[in-house]
N, C-alpha and C positions, 0 to 999 in steps of 0.2 A: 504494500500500500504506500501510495506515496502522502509525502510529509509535506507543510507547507512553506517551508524553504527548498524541498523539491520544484512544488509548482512555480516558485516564486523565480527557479532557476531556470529553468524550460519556458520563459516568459523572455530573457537575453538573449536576443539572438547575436552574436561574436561581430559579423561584420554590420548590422547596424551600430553596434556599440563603438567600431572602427568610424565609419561614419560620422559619428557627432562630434570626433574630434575636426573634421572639414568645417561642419558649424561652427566652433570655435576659432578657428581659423578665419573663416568669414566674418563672425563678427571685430576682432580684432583690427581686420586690417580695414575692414568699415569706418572705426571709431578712429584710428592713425588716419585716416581719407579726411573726416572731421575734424580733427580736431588739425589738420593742414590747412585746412580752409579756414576754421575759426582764425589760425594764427593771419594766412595770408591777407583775410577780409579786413583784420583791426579788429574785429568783435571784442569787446569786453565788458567783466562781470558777468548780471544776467543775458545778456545774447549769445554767449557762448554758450551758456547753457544749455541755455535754449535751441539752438543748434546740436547739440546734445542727445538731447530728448527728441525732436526731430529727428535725426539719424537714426537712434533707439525704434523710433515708432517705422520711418521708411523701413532700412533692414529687415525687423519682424513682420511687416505688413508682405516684399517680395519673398521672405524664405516662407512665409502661410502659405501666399498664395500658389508659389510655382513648386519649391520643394515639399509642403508639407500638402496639399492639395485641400486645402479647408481643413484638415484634420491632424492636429499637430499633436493631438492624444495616441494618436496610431504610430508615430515615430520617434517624437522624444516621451523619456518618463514624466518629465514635469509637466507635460501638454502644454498650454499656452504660457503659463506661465516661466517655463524653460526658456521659452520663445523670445518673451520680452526681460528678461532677464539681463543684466547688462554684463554682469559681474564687474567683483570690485577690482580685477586686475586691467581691466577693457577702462574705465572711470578716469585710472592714473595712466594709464597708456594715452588718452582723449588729453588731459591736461598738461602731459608732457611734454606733447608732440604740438598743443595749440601755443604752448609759452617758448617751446622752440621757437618755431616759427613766425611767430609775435616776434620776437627779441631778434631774428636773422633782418626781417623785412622792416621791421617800425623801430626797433630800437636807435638809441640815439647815436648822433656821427660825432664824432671829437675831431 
């Protein structure tokens, strides 16, 4: 008879679980695309953020629609909420890369 950490095993299947590390990937280099334009725009404070959250919302709106086909419970474990999840390493990656950028293009000349 099976257990249910059996069932709960026989539910991963190996190369979606490969998979999601591409999502991860995607969003990454999404939020570095954003946060190069925050820098190159001048954005600052709230409009970068805001830019942000846009990009958060665009990204998880294309990977719904075309990767996940309306059904993001069928592919990732967190369902939507995996979806629109930023994480916190993606957050300081967006910041890094828009105050790069800021500082290369606006910074001052001496």
């Amino acid at each position: 008879m099976a257990t249910t950490t059996d069932n709960a095993a026989q539910l991963i299947f190996a190369p979606n679980v490969l998979h999601n590390q591409a999502l991860t990937s995607v969003k990454f280099l999404s939020f570095c695309f954003a946060g190069a334009v925050a820098g190159i725009l001048g954005l600052e404070n709230w409009l970068g953020f805001a830019l942000f959250i846009a990009s958060i919302v665009s990204t998880s709106f294309i990977i719904y629609a075309i990767n996940c086909r309306g059904k993001p419970a069928k592919y990732l474990p967190g369902g939507l909420g995996e979806l629109v999840n930023p994480g916190q390493d993606n957050i300081f990656t967006f910041i890094l890369v828009w105050t790069l950028f800021y500082g290369i293009i606006h910074g001052t000349k001496c």
